[in-house]
N, C-alpha and C positions, 0 to 999 in steps of 0.2 A: 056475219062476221062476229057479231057480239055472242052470239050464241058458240062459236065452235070455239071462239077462245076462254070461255069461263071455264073448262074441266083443266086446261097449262097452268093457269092462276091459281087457282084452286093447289094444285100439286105444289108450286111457290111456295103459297102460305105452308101448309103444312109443313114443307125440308125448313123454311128458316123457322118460324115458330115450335116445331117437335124437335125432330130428327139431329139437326146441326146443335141444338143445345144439350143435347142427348148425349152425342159423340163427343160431344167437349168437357163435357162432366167426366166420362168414362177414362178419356185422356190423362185428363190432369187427377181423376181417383189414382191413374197406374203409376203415373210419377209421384204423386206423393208416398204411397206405398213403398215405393223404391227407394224412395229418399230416408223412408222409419227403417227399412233396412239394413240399410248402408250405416243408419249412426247406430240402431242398437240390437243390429242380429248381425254384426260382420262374418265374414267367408273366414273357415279356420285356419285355412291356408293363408291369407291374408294375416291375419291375426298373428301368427306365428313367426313372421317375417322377421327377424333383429340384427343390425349388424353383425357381425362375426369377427370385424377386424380389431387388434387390439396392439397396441404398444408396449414396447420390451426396451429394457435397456440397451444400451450400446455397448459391444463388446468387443473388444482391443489385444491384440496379439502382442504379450512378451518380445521385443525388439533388443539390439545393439544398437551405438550410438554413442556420441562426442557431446560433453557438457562442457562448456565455459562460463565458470559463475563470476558474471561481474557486476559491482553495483556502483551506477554513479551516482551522486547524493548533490542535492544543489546547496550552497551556505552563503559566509559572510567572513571575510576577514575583520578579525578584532584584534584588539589590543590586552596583552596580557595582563590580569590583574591584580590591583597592590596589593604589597602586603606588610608590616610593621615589622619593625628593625626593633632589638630588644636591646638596651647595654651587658656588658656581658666587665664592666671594669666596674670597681665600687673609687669615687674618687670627685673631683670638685671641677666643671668645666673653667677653662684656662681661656678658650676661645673659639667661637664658634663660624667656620669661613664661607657659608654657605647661607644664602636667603631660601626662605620657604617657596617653592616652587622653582627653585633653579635645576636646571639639565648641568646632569654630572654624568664623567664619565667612570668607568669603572678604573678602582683603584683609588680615586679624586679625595683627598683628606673632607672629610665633614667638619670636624669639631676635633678639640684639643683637649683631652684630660689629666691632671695631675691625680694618678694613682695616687693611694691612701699607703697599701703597703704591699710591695715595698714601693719609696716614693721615688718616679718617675715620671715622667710628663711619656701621654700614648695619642697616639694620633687614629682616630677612629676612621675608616675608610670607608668609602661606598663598596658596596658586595657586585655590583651591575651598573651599569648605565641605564640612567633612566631618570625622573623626576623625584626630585622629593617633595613629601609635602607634610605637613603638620607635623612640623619641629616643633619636638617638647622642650627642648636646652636653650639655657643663655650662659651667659656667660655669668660666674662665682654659682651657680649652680651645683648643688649636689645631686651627682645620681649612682646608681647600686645596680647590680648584677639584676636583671629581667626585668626593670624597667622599657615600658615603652618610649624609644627617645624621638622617634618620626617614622613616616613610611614612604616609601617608594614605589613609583607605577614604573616595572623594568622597560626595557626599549626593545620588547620581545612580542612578536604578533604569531598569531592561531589560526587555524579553521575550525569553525562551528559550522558543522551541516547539521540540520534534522533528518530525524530517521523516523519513517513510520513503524509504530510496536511489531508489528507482524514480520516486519525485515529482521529485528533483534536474533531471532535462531540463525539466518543466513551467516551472522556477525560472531559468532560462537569460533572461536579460533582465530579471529581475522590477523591478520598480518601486522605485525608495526611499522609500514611504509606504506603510503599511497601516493597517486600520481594527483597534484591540484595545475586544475589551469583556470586562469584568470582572464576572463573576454579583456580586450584589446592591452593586455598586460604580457609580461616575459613569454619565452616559449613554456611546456609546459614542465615544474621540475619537481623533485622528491618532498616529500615532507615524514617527518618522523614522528617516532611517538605517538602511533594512532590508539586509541582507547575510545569506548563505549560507554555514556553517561545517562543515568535514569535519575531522573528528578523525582524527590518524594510523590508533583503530581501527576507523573508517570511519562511524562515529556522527556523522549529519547532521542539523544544526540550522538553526531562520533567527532572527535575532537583531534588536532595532528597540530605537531608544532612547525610557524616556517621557519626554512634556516635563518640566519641571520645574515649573507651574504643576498637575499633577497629581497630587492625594494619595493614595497607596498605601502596599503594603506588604509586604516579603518574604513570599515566599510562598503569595503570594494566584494560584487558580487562574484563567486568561486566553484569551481566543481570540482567534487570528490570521487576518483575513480579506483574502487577496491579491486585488485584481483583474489579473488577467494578461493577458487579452488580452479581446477580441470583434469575431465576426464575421460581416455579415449578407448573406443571398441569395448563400452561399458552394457550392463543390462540395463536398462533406461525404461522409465513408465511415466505419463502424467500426471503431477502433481494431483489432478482430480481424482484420480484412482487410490490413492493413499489416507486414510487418517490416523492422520500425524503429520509428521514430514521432518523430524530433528533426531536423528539415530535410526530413532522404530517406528514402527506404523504397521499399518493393516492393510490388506488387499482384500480383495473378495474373488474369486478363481469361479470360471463358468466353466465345468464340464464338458455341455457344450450337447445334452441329454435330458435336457428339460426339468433335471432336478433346480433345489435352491443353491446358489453359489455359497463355496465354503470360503468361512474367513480364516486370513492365513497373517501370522505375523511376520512382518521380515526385517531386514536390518538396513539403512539408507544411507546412503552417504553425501554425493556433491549434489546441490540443489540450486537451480539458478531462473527460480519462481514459476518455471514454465514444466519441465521435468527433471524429476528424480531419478538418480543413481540406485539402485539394488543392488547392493554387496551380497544379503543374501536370502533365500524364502522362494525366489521364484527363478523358475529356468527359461531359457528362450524357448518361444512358442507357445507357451501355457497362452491360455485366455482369461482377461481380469474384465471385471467391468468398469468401463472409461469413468463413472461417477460414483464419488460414495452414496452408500444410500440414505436418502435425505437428502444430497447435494443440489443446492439451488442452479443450473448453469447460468452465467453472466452474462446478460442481455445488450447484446452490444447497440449504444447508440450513436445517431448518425446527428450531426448538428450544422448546420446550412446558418447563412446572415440572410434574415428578413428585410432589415434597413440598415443602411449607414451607422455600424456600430451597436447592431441589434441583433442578437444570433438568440436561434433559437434551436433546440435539443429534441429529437424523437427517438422514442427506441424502439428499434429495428424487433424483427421476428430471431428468437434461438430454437433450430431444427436438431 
């Protein structure tokens, strides 16, 4: 038995001691070779491989179309402000009927002058209803032609809305009536005398006066509704397609032939921040591209409440 097994044993040693160390060297030489390979002799087909897709603008076909440019503006009812009464008599106060900070109405005698020449006794009137205040007269007083003799805050209230600068072109023509309504105040009615005001630091407002037959009152919050223009079965493009937007501006026209788009200028008209009017430059069905070039598009974002009066803002993906 000891005898016919020692030539089995024998053959053992040898596969695990030679052979199996043999074949495992040989293995892992062929994988690593494979692996020098692959990082520094790649396949040229391989190599050559690169996307091919690539991104174009967006391109928008010349349309017809109905613009309505309206803008409502949010403000503040105020109170209209003083302003100094001058004497316009050269002569000696006789009697002055009025206390500093009294409600007068309009027409209501102030003060009493005896004219110099020819002499006369003139009864100085209030020009408005409204307060006076900083009476410069007494009585045996002497006053003269352009003296300041008091001032007056009339009994006359406004609308102050803000305007952001960028709306100022929209406002170029605007109308002098707008429509104001007042949260839980009258139905909603006319106001006049709309005007546009830029402050030296560049703080733009539009201004209207209310009538006077209407009961308000400082400080009460206000919306301003302009009708500015309209217009119907027009040539119409998006405001993004244009640089400019107040008269003139530029387009850019895609052929549609793989050349570069030509810039074309045209002429605009009603604008109501969303799309523009084309009076003239381009015809229906031409193709423009939907963004000037450079034009960043606006990344709309989405805002959700995390807690009890805690919101938080993410912005969304623009395709």
């Amino acid at each position: 038995m000891r005898q016919g097994g020692a030539p089995g044993k024998a053959a053992v040693i040898v596969w695990r001691r030679w052979i199996f160390p043999i074949l495992l060297v040989i293995v892992l030489g062929a994988a690593a070779a494979a692996l020098v390979k692959i990082a520094f002799f790649p396949d040229e087909s391989t190599a050559q491989i690169a996307p091919e897709a690539t991104i174009t603008d967006p391109v928008i076909a010349v349309e017809r179309g109905s613009i309505v440019n309206e803008l409502s503006l949010n403000g503040n009812i105020a109170r209209d402000e003083s302003y100094a009464v001058r004497s316009e008599i050269n002569g000696t106060v006789s009697a002055v009927h009025v206390a500093d900070g009294a409600t007068v109405a309009a027409g209501q005698v102030l003060f009493t002058v005896k004219q110099d020449d020819p002499k006369k006794d003139i009864d100085v009137l209030a020009p408005e209803a409204g307060e006076v205040s900083e009476i410069a007269l007494v009585k045996g007083q002497a006053t003269s032609i352009g003296t300041e003799i008091y001032k007056i805050t009339p009994a006359r209230y406004h609308l102050l809305a803000t305007v952001e600068p960028v709306q100022l072109y929209r406002l170029v023509n605007a109308p002098t009536e707008a429509s104001v309504t007042i949260t839980g105040g009258p139905a909603p009615f006319t106001c006049t005398g709309v005007r546009v005001e830029v402050s030296a630091e560049g703080t733009a407002s539009v201004r209207c006066a209310i009538p006077a037959d209407q009961v308000v009152f400082a400080g009460l919050p206000a919306t301003l509704d302009l009708a500015l223009g309209q217009v119907e079965d027009a040539l119409v493009v998006p405001v993004t397609a244009v640089q400019g937007g107040a008269g003139t501006g530029n387009v850019w026209v895609d052929a549609g032939d793989g050349a570069e788009p030509e810039e074309r200028a045209v002429t605009l008209g009603v604008n109501d921040g969303t799309m523009v009017e084309v009076i003239s430059g381009l015809s229906e069905g031409e193709s423009i591209r939907q963004f000037v070039p450079g034009f960043v598009a606006p990344v709309e974002e989405f805002c959700y409440e995390i807690a009890p009066g805690v919101e938080q803002c993410d912005s969304g993906m623009s395709w």
